[in-house]
Every structure is written in C-alpha cells, then in structure tokens.
C-alpha positions as CSV (number, residue, x, y, z in Angstrom):
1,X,43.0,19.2,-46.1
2,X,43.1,18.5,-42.5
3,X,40.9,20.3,-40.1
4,X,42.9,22.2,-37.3
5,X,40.9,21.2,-33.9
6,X,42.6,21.6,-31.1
7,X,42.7,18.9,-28.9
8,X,40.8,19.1,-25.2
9,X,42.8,20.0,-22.6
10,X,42.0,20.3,-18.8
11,X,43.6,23.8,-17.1
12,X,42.9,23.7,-13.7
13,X,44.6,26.8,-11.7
14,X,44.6,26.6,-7.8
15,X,41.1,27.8,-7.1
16,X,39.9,25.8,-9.5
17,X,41.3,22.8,-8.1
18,X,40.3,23.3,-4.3
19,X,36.6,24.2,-5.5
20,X,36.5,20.8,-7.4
21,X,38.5,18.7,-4.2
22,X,35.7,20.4,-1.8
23,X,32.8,19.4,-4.2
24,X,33.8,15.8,-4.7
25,X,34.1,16.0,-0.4
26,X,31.0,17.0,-0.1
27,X,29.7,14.8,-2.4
28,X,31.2,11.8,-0.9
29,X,30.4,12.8,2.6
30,X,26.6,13.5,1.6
31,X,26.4,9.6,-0.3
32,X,27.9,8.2,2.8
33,X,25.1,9.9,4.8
34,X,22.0,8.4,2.2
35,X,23.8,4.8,2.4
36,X,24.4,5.2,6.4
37,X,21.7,6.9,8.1
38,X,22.6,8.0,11.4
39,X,21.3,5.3,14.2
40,X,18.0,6.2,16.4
41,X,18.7,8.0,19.6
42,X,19.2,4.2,21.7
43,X,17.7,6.6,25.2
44,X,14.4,5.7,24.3
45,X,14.3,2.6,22.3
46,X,13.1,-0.7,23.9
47,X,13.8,-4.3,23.4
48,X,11.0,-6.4,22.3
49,X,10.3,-9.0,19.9
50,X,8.1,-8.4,17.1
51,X,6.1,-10.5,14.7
52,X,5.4,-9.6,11.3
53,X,4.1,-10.9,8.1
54,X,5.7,-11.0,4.6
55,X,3.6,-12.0,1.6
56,X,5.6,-13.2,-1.2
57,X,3.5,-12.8,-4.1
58,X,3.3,-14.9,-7.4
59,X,4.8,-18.2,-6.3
60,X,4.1,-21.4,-8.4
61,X,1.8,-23.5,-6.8
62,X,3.6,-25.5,-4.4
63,X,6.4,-24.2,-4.0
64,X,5.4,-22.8,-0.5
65,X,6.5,-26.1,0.5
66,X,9.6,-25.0,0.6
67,X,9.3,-22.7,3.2
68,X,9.1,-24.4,6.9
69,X,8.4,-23.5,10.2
70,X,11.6,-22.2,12.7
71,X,13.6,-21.5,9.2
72,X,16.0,-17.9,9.7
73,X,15.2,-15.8,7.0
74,X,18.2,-13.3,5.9
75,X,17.7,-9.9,3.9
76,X,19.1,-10.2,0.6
77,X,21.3,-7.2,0.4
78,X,22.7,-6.5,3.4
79,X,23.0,-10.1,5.2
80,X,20.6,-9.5,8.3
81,X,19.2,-11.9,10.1
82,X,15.4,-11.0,9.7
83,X,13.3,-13.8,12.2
84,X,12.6,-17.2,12.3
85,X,9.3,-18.7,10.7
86,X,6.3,-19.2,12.9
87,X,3.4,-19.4,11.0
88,X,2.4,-19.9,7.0
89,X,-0.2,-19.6,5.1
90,X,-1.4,-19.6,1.1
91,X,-4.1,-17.3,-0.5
92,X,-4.7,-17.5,-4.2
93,X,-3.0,-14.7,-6.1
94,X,-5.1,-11.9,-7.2
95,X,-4.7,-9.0,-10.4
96,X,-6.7,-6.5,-11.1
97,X,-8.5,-7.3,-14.8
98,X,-10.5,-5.5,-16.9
99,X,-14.1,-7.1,-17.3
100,X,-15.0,-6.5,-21.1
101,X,-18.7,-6.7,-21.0
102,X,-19.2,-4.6,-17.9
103,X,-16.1,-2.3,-18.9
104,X,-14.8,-2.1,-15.1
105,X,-11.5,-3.6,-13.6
106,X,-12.1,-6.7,-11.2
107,X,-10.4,-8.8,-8.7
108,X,-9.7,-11.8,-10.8
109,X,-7.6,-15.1,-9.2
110,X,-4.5,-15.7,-11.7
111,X,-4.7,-20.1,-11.9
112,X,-0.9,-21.9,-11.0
113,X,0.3,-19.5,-9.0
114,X,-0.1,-18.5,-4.9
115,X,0.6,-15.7,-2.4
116,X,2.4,-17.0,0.8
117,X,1.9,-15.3,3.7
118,X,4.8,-16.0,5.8
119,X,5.2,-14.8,9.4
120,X,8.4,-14.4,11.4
121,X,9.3,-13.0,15.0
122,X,12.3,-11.2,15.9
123,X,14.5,-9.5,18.5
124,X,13.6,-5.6,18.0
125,X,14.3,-2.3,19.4
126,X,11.3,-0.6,19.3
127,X,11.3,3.7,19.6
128,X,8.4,6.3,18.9
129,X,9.5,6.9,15.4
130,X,10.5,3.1,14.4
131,X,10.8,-0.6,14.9
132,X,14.5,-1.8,14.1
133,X,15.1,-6.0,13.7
134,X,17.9,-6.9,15.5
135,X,18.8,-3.1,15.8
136,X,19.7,-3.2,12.7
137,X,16.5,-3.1,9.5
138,X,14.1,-0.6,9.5
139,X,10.6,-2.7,9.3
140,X,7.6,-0.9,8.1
141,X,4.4,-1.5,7.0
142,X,4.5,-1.4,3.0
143,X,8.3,-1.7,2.9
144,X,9.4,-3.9,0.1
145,X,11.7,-7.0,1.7
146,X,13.7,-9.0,-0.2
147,X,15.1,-12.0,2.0
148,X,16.2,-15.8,1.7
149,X,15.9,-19.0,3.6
150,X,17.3,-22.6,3.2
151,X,16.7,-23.6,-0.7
152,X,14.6,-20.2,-1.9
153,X,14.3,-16.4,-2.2
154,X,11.1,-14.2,-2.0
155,X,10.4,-10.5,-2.3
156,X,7.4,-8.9,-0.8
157,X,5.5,-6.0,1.2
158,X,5.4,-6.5,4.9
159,X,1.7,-6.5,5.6
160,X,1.4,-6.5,9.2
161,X,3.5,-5.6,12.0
162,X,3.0,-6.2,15.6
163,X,4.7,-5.8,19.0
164,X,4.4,-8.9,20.5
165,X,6.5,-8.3,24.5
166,X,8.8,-5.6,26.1
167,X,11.7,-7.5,27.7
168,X,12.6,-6.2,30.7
C-alpha cells in the first residue's frame, strides 16, 4: 500500500508575492550596505602619510628574510595597496603556558619560530573618527591585516599607528 502524501507546492497570491519581492529588496539593499560602508564625510579629512606597524606572528625562523625594505605590501582581499616597507625587526614568539609546578600560566618563547615586526608608511586621509590608507582601508589599532609582498603572505594585528606629516 502506497502512502498518499501530497506533494509540496508553493501558492503564492499577489500579496504574498510583493511581501516576499520587498523582503528580498530589503535584504539586498541592507548586505550591500554591511559590504559597502558609506565613505567618511571627505570636509574634514586630511592628507597625511602614516606609519604603522604589522607583526606577523609565528614565522619559521628565517623566513623574515624574505621581507625587504621599500617592498609594496597589498591587502589580501580586496587588492589595496597598503605601504611600502621601512623598517623590520624580529622578536622571539611568545604563548602563554601553563607552569606545572607553580600551577600559573607564563610567558614562555616557542623555539624555530619568530614574530616580524614589519613597518610600512602610507598616503592616508586622516579624520576625527578614522585613519583611511590610500582613502581606501580602514587602519586601526588591533585590526587583523592580512596582506602580501613579492614571494610571501602574512596576517597580523597592527600594533602601532602613527601620523607621521599633514601635506599641505
């Protein structure tokens, strides 16, 4: 014996189907604002160039060889140009472990790997509420970056942030 289950079936009268055209527009219209966020009023923002340091955290040791001074870094996602290299340096790479005899978490140096702290200047329109490189990425203190230069790719926090000169 065959069970009788009707099949689905979509009924959609006129109401029905300008309710569900206005909610998909909405929708739409509210993910294009999230992925496009309107630009900073340009009235009060100034051009300056800013230098700011990325650490890039967990490299094998070494490999911050790879990174050289006057090399354009470029986000990963989006293609912008994010500065060219001016300075770099290496720390040893610290995690947080847990010390068994005196039963507290320590600093403790992971061995075969580095932190590079690379630092990069840019062209930047600086406002009261943001710094923008190249008019164009938001850089903040904290902020995650995920960029790439000639021959390598990094990801790491920015860690400092500084206006260097208002052009005029």
């Amino acid at each position: 014996m065959e069970q009788n289950t009707p099949k689905f079936r979509l009924r959609l009268n006129l109401f029905d189907a300008v309710v569900l055209v206005i909610a998909l527009i909405a929708a739409a219209f509210m993910a294009w604002l999230a992925l496009n966020p309107p630009p900073a009023s340009g009235d009060d923002a100034e051009d300056c160039m800013v230098r700011y340091t990325i650490r890039f955290q967990r490299w094998p040791e070494g490999n911050s060889a790879l990174v050289q001074i006057g090399d354009q870094l470029l986000d990963n996602g989006q293609n912008h140009n994010l500065g060219e290299v001016v300075e770099i340096r290496t720390a040893p790479t610290e995690m947080t472990a847990l010390d068994q005899e005196a039963g507290r978490y320590v600093q403790a140096e992971l061995e075969g790997f580095e932190d590079v702290l690379v630092t990069l200047e840019v062209p930047a329109k600086a406002s009261e509420s943001n710094i923008m490189a190249n008019g164009k990425y938001v850089l903040r203190v904290g902020s995650m970056v995920y960029l790439r230069g000639e021959g390598y790719m990094g990801s790491g926090p920015i860690v400092a942030l500084e206006e260097m000169e208002v052009a005029k």
